[in-house]
Structures are given as structure tokens and as C-alpha cells.
C-alpha positions in Angstrom: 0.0 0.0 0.0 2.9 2.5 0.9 4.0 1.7 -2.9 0.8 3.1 -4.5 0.3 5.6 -1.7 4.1 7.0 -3.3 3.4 6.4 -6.6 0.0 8.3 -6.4 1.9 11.2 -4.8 4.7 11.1 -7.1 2.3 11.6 -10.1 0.3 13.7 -8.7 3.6 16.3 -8.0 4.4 16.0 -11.4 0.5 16.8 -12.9 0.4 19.9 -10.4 4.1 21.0 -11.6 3.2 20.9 -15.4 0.3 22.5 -14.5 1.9 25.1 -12.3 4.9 25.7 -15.6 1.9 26.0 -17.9 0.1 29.0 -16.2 3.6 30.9 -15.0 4.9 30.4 -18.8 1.8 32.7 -20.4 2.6 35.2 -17.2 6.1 35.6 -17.8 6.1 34.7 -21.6 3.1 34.3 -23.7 1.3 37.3 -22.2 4.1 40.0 -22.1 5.5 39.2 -25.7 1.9 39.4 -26.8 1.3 42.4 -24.5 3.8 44.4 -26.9 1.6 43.0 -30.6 -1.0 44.7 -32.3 -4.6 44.1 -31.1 -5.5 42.2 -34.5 -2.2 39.8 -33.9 -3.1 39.7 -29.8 -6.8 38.4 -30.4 -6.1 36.1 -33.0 -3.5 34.7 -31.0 -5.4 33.8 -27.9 -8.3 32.6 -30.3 -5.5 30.2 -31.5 -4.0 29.4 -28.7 -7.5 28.7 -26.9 -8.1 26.5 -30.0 -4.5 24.9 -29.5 -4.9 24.4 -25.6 -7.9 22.3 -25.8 -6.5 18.8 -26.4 -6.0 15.2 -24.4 -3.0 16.5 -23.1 -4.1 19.1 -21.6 -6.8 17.4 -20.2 -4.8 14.8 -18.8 -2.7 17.3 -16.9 -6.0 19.4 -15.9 -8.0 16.7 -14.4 -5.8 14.4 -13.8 -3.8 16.4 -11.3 -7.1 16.7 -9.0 -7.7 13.0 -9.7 -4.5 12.1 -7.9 -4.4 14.5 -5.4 -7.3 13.1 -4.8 -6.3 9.3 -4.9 -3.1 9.9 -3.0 -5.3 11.6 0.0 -7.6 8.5 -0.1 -4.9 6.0 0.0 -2.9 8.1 2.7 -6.4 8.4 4.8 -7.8 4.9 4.1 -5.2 3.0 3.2 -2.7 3.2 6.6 0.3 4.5 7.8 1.3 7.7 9.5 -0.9 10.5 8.2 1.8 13.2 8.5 1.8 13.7 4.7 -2.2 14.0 5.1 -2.6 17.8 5.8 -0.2 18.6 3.3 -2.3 16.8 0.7 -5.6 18.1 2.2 -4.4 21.9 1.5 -3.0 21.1 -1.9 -6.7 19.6 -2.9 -7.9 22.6 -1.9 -5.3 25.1 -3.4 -5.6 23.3 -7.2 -9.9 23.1 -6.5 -9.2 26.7 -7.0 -7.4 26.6 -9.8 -9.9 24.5 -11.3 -13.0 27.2 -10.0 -10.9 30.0 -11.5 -10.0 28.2 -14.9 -13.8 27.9 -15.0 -15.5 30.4 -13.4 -13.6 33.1 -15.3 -10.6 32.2 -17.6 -12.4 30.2 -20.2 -15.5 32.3 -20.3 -13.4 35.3 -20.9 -11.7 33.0 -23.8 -15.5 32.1 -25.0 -16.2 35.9 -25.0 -12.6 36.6 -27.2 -13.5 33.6 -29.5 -17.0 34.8 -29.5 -16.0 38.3 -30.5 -14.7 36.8 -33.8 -11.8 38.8 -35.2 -13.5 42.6 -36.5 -12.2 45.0 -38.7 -13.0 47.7 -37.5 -10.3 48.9 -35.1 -12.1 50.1 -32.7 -14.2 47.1 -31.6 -10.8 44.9 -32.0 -9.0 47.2 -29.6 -12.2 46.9 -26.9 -12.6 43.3 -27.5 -8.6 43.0 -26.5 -9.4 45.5 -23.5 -12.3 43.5 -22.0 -10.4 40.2 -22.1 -6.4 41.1 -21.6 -6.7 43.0 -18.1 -8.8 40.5 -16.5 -7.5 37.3 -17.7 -3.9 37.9 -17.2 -5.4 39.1 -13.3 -7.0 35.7 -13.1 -4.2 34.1 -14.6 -1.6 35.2 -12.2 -3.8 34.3 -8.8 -4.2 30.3 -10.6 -0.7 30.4 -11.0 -0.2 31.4 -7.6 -2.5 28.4 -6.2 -1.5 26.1 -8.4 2.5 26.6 -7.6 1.5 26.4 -3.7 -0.2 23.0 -4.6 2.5 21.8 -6.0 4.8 23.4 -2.8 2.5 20.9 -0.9 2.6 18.1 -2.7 6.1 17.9 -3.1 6.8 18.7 0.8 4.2 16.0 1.0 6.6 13.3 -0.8 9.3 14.5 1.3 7.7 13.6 4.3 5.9 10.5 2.6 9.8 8.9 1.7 10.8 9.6 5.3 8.1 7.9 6.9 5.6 10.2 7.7 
């Protein structure tokens, strides 16, 4: 059982951490070199990257980090031992839950309202459609980042403590 318990956590360290790298590379990266394009190259570039992003891959890493945050809690809980590594765990289900609400709740739909905007000509309603989406989402994008890095903080404390018995 203390096999699967470590394997769980191991896998679930490494889903949060490419998680975690995917949001804190469109802060740093994506979002400040397309900061500095035109508003006709910025919107279709989010309308292809939103495109891009939704994929098994993706998916894997976006629901399956939860999944075996999940799993290694139940094992840890259920499955016997110390439960040192169990509050660690606990707070890291919670921390990517809100990355997951956030995604949700107000990432994608500002991406369904940038896709839904289509890509106008006139150069005015280009330049608001960029303004009603770039502001918030990088805002939103930055806090997800935030819990998701302290997720993976947990987890990976939470291995530590898992290989030396706790």
C-alpha cells in the first residue's frame, strides 16, 4: 500500500508541476511578448492558442492532477500509515480546486467571449474586445498560477515527508 500511496503522490507532483509551468509560462512569456503586438495579432493569437490548448494533453494534466491529489489523499487516509503527509495533501486539494474554479469560473469564459467576439475590422471594436479580455484574464491568470505553484509546494513537501516515513 505505501508503494501506490508514493506512486500516487509522485504523479500527482508532477501533474500539479506541469500545470503550475503551464500558467507561469503565459505570465512571464506568452502574455508580455503578446502584451507588446498589435490588437489584430493579440486576439487572433489567444483565439488560436485557446483552440490549441484544448486537447487530451491538456486534459490529462487538468483533471488528472485533481484525480491524484485526490487518490493519494484517499490512499494516505484509508489505506494506513502515518498521516503526516495527510494535511499537506488536504491543502494542496484545496489550493488546485481553485485553480480549477478560477479556470472555470472566469478564464475560459473570458476565452468564449474573445473567441465569440470573432476577429472585427473595424479597429475600434478589436481594440475593446482586446481591453475586455487582456486585463482580467492575465489578473486571473496570475492568482491560478499562484494556487497552483502552492499545490504543487504541498505536494512535493508531502513526498518529502511520505519517503521519510511520515
Amino acid at each position: 500500500m505505501r508503494a501506490l500511496q508514493g506512486v500516487s503522490l509522485v504523479g500527482a507532483v508532477l501533474l500539479t508541476g506541469v500545470s503550475a509551468g503551464l500558467y507561469y509560462g503565459f505570465a512571464v512569456a506568452v502574455m508580455p511578448g503578446l502584451r507588446r503586438a498589435a490588437d489584430r495579432t493579440f486576439v487572433e493569437g489567444m483565439q488560436r492558442i485557446n483552440a490549441a490548448i484544448l486537447n487530451g494533453w491538456f486534459l490529462l494534466v487538468f483533471v488528472g492532477s485533481l484525480a491524484l491529489i485526490l487518490t493519494a489523499g484517499a490512499l494516505r487516509l484509508w489505506g494506513g500509515g502515518s498521516t503526516g503527509t495527510l494535511p499537506w495533501i488536504a491543502v494542496a486539494a484545496v489550493l488546485y480546486l481553485a485553480v480549477l474554479v478560477i479556470t472555470m469560473g472566469f478564464n475560459v469564459p473570458l476565452n468564449d467571449a474573445l473567441d465569440a467576439g470573432g476577429l472585427p475590422r473595424d479597429p475600434e471594436r478589436l481594440a475593446g474586445l482586446r481591453e475586455r479580455f487582456e486585463g482580467a484574464w492575465n489578473r486571473w491568470n496570475v492568482v491560478r498560477t499562484v494556487c497552483n505553484t502552492a499545490a504543487f509546494g504541498c505536494l512535493a513537501w508531502a513526498l518529502v515527508r511520505h519517503g521519510n516515513g511520515s
